[in-house]
Predicted model as a PDB file, atoms N, CA, C, CB and O in Angstrom, pLDDT in the B-factor column:
MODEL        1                                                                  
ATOM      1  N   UNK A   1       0.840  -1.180   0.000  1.00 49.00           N  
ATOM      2  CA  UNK A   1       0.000   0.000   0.000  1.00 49.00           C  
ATOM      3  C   UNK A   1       0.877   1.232   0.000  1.00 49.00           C  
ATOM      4  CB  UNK A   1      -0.951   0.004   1.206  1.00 49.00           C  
ATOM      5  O   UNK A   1       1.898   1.136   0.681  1.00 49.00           O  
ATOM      6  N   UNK A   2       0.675   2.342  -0.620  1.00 56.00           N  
ATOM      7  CA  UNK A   2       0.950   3.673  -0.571  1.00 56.00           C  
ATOM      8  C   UNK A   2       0.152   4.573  -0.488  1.00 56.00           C  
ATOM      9  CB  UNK A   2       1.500   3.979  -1.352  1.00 56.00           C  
ATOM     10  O   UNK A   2      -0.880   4.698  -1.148  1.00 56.00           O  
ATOM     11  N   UNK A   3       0.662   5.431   0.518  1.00 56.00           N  
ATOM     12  CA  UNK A   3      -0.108   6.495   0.760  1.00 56.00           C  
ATOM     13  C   UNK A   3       0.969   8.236   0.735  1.00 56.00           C  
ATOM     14  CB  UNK A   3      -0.866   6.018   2.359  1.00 56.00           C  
ATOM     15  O   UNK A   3       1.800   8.610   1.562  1.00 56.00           O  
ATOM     16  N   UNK A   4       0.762   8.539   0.182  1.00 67.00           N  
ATOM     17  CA  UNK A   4       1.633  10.236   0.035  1.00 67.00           C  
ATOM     18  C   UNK A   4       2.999   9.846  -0.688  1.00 67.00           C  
ATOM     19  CB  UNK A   4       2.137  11.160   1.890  1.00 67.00           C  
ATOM     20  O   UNK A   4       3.811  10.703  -1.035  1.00 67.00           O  
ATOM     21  N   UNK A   5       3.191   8.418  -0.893  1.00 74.00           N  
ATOM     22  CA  UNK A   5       4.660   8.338  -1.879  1.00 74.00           C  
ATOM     23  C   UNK A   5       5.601   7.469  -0.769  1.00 74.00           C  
ATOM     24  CB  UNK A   5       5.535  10.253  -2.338  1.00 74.00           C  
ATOM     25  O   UNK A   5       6.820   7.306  -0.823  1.00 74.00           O  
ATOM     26  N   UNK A   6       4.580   6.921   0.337  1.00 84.00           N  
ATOM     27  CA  UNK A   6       5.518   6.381   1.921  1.00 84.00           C  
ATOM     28  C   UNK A   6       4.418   4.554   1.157  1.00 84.00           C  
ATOM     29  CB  UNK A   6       4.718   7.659   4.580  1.00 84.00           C  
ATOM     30  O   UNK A   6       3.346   4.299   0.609  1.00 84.00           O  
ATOM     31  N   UNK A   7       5.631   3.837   1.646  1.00 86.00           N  
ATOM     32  CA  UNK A   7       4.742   2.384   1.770  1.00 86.00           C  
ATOM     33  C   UNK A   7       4.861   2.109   2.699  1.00 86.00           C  
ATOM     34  CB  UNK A   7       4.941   1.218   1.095  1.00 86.00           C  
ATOM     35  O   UNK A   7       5.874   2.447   3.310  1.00 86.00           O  
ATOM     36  N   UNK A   8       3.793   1.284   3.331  1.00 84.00           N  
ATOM     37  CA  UNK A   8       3.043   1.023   4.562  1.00 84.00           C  
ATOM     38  C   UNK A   8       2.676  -0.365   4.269  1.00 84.00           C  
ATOM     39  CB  UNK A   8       1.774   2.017   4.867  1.00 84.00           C  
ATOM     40  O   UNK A   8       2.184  -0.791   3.224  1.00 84.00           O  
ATOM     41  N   UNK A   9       3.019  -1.094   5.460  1.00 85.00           N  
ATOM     42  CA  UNK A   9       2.811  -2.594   5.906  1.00 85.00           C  
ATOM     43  C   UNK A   9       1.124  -2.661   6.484  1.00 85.00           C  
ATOM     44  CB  UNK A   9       4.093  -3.041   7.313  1.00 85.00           C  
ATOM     45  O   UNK A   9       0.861  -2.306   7.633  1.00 85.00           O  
ATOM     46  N   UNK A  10       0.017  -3.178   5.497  1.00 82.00           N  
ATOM     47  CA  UNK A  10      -1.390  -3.359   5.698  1.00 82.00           C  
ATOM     48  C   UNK A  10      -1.390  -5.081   6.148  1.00 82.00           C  
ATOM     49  CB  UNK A  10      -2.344  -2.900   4.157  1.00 82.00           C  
ATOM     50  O   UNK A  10      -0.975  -6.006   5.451  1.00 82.00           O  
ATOM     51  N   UNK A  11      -2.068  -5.176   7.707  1.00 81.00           N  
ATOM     52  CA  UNK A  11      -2.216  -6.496   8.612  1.00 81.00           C  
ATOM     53  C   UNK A  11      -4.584  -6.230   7.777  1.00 81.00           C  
ATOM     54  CB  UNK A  11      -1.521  -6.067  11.423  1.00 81.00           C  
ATOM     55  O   UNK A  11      -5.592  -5.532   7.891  1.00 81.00           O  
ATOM     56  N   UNK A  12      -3.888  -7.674   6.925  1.00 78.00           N  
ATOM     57  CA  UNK A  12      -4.950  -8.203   6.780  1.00 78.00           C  
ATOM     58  C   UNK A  12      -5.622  -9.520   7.027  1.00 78.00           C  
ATOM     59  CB  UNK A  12      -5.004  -8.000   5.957  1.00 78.00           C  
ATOM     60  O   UNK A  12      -4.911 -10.437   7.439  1.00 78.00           O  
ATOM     61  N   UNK A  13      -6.680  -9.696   6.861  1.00 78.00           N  
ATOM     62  CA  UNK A  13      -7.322 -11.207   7.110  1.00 78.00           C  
ATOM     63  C   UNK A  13      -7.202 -11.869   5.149  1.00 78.00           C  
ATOM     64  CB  UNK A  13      -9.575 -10.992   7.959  1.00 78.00           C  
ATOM     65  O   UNK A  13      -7.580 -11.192   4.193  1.00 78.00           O  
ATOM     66  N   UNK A  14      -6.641 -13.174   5.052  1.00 80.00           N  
ATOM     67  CA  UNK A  14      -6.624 -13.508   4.220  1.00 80.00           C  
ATOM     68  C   UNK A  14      -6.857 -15.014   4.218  1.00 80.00           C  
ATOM     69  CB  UNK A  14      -5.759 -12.996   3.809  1.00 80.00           C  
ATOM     70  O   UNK A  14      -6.461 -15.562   5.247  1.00 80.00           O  
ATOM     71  N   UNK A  15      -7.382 -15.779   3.342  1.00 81.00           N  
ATOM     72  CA  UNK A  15      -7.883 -17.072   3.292  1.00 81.00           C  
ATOM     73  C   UNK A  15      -7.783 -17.702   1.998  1.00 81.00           C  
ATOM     74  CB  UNK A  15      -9.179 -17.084   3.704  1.00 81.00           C  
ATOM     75  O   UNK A  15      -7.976 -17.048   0.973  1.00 81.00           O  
ATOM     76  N   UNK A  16      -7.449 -19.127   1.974  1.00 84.00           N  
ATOM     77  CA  UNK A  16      -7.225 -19.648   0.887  1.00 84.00           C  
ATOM     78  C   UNK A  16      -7.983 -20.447   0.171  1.00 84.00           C  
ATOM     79  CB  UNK A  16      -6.398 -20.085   0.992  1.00 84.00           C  
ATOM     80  O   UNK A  16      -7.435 -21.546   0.086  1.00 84.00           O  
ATOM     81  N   UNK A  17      -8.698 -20.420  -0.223  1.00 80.00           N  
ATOM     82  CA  UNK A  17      -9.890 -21.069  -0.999  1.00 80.00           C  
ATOM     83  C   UNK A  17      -9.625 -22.636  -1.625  1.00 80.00           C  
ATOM     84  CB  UNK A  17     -10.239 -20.036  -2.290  1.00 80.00           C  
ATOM     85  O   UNK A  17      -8.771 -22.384  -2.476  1.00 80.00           O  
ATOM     86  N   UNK A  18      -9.770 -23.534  -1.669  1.00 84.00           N  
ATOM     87  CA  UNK A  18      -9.897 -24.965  -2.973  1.00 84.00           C  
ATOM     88  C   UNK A  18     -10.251 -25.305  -2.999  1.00 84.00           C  
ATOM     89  CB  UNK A  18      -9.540 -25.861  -3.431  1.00 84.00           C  
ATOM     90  O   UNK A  18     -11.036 -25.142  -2.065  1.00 84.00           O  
ATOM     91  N   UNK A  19     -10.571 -26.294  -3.755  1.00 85.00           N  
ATOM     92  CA  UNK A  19     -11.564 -27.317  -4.238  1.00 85.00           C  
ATOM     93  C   UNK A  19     -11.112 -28.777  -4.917  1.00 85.00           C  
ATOM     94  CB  UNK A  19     -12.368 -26.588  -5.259  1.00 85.00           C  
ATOM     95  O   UNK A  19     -10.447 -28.826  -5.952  1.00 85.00           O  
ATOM     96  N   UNK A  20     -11.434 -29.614  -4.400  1.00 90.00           N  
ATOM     97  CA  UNK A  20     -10.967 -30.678  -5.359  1.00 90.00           C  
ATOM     98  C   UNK A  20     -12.407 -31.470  -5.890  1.00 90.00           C  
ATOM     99  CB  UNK A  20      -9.810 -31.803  -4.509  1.00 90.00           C  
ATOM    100  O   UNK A  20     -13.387 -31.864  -5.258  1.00 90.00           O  
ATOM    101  N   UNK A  21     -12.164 -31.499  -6.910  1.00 88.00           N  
ATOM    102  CA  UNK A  21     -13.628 -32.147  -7.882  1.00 88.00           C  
ATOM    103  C   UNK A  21     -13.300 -33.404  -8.570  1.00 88.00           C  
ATOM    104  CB  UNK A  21     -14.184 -31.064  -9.259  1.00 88.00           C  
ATOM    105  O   UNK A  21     -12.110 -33.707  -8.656  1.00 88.00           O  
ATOM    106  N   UNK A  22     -14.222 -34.198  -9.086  1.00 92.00           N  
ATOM    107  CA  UNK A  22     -14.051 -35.431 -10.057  1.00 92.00           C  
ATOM    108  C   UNK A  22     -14.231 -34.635 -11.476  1.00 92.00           C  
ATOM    109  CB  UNK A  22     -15.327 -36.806  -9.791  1.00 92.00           C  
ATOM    110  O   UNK A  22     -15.303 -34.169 -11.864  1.00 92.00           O  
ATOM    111  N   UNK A  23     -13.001 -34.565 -12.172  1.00 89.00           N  
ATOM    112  CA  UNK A  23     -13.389 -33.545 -13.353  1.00 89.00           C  
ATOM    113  C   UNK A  23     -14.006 -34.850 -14.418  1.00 89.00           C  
ATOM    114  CB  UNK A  23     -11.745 -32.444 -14.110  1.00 89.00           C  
ATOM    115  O   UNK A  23     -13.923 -34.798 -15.645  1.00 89.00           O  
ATOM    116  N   UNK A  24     -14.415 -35.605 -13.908  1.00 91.00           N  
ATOM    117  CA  UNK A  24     -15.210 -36.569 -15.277  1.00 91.00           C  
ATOM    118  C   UNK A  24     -16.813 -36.337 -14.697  1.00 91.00           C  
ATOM    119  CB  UNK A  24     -14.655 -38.791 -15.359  1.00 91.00           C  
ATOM    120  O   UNK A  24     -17.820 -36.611 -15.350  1.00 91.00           O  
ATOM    121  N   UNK A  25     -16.800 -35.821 -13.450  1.00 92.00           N  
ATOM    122  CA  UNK A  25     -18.332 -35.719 -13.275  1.00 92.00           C  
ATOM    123  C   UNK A  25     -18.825 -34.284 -13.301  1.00 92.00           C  
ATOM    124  CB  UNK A  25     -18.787 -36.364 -11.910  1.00 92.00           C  
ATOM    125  O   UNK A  25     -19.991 -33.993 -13.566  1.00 92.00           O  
ATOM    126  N   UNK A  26     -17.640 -33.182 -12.939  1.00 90.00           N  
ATOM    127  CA  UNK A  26     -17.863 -32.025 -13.226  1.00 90.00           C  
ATOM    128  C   UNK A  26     -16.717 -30.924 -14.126  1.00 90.00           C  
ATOM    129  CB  UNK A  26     -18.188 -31.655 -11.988  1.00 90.00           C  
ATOM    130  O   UNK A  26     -15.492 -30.860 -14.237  1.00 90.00           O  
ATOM    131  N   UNK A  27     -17.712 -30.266 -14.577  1.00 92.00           N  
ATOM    132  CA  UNK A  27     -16.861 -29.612 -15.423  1.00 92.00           C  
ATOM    133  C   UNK A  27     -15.970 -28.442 -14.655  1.00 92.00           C  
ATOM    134  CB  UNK A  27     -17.728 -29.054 -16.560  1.00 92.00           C  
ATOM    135  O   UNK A  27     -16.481 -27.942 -13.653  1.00 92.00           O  
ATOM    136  N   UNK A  28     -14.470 -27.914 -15.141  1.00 91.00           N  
ATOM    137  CA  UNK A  28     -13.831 -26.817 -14.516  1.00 91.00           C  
ATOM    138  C   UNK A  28     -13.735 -25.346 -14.147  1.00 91.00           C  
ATOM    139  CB  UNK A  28     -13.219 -26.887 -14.847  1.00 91.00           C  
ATOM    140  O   UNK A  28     -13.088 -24.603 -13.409  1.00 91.00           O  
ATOM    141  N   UNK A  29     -14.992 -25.302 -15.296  1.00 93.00           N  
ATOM    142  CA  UNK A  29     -15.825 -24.188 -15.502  1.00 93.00           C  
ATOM    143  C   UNK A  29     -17.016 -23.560 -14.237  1.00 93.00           C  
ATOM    144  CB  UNK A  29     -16.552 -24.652 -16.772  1.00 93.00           C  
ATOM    145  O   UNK A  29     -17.189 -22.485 -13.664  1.00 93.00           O  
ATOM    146  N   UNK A  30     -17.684 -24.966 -14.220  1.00 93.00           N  
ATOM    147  CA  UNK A  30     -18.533 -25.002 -13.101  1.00 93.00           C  
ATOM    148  C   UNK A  30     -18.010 -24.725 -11.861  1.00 93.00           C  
ATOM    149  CB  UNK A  30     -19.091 -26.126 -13.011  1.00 93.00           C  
ATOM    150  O   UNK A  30     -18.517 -23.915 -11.086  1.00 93.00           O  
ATOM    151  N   UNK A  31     -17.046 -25.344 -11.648  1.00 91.00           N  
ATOM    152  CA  UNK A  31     -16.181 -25.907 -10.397  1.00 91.00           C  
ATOM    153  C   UNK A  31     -15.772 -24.210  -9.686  1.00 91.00           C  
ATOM    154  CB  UNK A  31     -14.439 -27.085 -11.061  1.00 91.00           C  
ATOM    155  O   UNK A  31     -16.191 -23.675  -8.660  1.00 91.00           O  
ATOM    156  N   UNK A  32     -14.567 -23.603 -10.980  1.00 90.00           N  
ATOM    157  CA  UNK A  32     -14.604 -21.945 -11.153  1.00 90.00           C  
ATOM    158  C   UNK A  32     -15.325 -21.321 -10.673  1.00 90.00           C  
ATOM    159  CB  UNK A  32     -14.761 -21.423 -12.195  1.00 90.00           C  
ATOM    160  O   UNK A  32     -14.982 -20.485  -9.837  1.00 90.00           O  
ATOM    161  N   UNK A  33     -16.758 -21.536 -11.088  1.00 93.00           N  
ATOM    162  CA  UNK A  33     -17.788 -20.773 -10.821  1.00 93.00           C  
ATOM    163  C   UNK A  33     -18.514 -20.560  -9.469  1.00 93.00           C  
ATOM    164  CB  UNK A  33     -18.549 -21.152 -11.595  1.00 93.00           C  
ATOM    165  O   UNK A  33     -19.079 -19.598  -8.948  1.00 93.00           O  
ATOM    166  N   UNK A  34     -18.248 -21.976  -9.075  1.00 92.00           N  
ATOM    167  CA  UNK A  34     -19.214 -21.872  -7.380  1.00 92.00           C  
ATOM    168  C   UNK A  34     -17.781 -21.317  -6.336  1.00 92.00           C  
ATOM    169  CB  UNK A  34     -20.052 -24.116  -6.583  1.00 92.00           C  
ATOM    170  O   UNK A  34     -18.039 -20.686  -5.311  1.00 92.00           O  
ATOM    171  N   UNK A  35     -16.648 -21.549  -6.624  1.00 89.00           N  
ATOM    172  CA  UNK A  35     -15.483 -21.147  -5.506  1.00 89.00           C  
ATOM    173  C   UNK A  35     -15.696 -19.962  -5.969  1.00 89.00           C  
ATOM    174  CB  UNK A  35     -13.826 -21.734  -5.475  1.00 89.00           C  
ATOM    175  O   UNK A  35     -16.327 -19.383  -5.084  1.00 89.00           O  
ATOM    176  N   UNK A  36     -15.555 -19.340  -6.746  1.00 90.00           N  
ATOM    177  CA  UNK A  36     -16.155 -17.958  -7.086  1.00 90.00           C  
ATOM    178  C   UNK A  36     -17.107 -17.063  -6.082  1.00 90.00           C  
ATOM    179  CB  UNK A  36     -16.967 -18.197  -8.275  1.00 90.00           C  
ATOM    180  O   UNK A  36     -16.833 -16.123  -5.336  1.00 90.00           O  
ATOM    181  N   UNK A  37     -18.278 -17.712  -6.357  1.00 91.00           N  
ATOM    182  CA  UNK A  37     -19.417 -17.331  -5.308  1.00 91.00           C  
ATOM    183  C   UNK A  37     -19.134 -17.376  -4.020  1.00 91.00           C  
ATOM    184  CB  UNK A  37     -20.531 -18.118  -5.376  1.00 91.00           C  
ATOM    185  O   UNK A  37     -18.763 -16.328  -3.492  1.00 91.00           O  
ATOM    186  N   UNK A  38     -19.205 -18.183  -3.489  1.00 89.00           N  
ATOM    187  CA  UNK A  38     -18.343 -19.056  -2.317  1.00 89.00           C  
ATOM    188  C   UNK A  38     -17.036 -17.952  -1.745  1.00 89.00           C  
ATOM    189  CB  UNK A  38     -17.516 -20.754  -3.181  1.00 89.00           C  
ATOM    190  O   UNK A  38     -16.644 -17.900  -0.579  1.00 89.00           O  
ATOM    191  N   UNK A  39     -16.558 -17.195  -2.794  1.00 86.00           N  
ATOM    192  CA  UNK A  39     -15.096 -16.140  -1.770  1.00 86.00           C  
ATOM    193  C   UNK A  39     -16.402 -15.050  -2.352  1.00 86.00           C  
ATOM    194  CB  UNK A  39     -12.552 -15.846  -2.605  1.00 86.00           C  
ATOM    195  O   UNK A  39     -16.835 -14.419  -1.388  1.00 86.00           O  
ATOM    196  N   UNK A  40     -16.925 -14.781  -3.301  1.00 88.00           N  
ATOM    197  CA  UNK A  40     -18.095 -13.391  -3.034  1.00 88.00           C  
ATOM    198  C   UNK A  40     -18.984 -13.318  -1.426  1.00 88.00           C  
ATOM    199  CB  UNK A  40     -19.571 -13.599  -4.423  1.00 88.00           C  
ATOM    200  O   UNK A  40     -19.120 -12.456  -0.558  1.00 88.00           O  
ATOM    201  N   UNK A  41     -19.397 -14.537  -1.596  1.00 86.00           N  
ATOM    202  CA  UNK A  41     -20.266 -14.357   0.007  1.00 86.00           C  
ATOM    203  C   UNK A  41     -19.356 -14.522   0.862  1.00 86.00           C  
ATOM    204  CB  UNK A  41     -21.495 -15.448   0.467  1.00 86.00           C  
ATOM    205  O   UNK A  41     -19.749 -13.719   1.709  1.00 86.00           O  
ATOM    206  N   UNK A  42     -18.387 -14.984   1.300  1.00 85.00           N  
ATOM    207  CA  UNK A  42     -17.722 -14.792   2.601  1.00 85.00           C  
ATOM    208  C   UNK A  42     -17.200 -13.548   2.963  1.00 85.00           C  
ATOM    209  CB  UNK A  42     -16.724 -15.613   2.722  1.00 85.00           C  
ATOM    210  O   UNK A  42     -17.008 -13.215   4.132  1.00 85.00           O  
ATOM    211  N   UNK A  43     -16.906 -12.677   1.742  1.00 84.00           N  
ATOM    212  CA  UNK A  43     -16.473 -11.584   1.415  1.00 84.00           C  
ATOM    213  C   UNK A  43     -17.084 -10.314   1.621  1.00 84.00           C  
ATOM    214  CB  UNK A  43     -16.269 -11.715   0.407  1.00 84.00           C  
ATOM    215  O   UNK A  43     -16.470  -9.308   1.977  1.00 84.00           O  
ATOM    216  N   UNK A  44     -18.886 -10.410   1.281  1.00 85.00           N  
ATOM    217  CA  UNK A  44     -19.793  -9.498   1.779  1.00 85.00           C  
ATOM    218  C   UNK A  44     -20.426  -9.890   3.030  1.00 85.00           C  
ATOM    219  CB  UNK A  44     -20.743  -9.246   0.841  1.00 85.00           C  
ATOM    220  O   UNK A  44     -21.164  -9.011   3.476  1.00 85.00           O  
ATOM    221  N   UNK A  45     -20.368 -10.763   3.602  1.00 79.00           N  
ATOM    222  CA  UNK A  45     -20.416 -10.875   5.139  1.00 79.00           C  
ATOM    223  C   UNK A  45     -20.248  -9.939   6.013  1.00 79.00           C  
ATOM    224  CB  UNK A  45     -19.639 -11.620   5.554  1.00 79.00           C  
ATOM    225  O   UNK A  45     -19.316  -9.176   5.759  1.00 79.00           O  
ATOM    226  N   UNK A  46     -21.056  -9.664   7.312  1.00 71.00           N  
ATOM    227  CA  UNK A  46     -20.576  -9.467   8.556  1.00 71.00           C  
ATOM    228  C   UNK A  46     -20.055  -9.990   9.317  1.00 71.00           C  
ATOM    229  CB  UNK A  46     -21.052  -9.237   9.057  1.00 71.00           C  
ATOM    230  O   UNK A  46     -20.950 -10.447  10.028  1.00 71.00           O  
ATOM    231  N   UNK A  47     -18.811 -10.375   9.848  1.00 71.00           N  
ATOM    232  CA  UNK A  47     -18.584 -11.249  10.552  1.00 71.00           C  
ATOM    233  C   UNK A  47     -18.116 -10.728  11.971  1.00 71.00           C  
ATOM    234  CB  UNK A  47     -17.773 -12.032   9.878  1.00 71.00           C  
ATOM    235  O   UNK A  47     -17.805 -11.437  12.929  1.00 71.00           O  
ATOM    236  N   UNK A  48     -18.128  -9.222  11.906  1.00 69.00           N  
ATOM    237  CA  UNK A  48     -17.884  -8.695  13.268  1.00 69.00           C  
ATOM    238  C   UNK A  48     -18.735  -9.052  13.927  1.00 69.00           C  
ATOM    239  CB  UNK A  48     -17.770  -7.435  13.474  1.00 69.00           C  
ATOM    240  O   UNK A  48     -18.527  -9.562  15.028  1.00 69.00           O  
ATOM    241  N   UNK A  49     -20.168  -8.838  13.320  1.00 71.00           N  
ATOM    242  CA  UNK A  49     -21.735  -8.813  14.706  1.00 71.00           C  
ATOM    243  C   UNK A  49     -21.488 -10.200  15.094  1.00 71.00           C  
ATOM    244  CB  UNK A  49     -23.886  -8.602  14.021  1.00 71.00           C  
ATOM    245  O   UNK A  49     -22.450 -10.508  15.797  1.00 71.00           O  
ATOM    246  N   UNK A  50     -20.495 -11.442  14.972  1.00 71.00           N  
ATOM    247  CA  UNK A  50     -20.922 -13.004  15.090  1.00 71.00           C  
ATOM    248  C   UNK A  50     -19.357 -12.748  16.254  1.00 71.00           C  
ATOM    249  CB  UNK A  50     -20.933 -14.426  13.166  1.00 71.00           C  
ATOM    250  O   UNK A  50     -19.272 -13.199  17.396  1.00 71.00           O  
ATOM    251  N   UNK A  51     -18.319 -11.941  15.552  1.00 69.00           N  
ATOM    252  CA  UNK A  51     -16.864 -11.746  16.839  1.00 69.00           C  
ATOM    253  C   UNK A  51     -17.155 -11.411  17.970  1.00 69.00           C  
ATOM    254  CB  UNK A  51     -15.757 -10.638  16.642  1.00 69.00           C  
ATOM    255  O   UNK A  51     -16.996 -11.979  19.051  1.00 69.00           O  
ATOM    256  N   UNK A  52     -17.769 -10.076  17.585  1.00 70.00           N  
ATOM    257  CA  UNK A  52     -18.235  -9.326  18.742  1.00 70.00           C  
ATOM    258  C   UNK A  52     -19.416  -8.971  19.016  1.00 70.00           C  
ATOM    259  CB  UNK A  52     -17.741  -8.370  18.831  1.00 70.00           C  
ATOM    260  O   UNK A  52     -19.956  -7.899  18.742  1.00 70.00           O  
ATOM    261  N   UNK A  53     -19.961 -10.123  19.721  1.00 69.00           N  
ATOM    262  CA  UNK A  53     -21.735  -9.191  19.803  1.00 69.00           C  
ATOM    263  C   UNK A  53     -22.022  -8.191  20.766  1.00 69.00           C  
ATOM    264  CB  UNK A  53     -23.063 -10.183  20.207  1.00 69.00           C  
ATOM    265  O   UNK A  53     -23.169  -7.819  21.014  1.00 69.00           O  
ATOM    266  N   UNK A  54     -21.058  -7.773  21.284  1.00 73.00           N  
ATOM    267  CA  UNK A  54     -21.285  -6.898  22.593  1.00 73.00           C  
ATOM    268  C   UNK A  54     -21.062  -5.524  22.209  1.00 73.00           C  
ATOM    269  CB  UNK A  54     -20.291  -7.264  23.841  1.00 73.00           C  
ATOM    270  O   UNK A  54     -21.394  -4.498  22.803  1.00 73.00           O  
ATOM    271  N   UNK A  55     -20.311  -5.705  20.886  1.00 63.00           N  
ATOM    272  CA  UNK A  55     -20.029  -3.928  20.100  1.00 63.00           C  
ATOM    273  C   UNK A  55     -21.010  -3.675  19.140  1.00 63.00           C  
ATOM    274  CB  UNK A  55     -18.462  -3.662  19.115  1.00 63.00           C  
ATOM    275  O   UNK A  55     -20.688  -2.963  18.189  1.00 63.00           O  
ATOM    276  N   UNK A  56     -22.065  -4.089  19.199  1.00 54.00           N  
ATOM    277  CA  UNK A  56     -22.949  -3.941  17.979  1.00 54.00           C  
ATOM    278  C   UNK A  56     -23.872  -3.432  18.607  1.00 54.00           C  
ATOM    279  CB  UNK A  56     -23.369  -5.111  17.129  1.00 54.00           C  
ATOM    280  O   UNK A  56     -24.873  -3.231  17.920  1.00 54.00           O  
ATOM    281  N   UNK A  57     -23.972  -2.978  20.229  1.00 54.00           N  
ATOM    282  CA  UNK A  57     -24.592  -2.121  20.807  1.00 54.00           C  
ATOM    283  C   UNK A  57     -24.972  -0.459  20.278  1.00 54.00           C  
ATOM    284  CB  UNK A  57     -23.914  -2.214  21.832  1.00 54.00           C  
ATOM    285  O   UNK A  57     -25.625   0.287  21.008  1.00 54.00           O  
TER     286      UNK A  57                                                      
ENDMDL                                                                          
END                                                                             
C-alpha cells in the first residue's frame, strides 16, 4: 500500500480457498464458478456482529 509516496505494511485477514472435484463428473468451468461465489459471500459478510456481539450495541 501507498499512501503520500511512503509504503506502509497493511495487517490483513486472508484465506485460501480450494476445491478438489471429479473432473469426469464435473466440469472446470462449473467448479470456477461456485469457488467464485463461495469467496463473493464470505467476502460481503458481517462477521464482526458473530466476533463481537457486545459492540454492535
Amino acid at each position: 500500500m501507498r499512501s503520500g509516496g511512503e509504503e506502509l505494511i497493511g495487517i490483513r485477514d486472508l484465506v485460501h480457498l480450494s476445491l478438489s472435484y471429479d473432473r469426469r463428473l464435473v466440469d472446470g468451468a462449473d467448479a470456477s464458478r461456485y469457488l467464485t461465489m463461495v469467496g463473493e459471500i464470505l467476502e460481503s459478510a458481517a462477521f464482526e456482529d458473530d466476533l463481537y456481539p457486545d459492540a454492535a450495541a
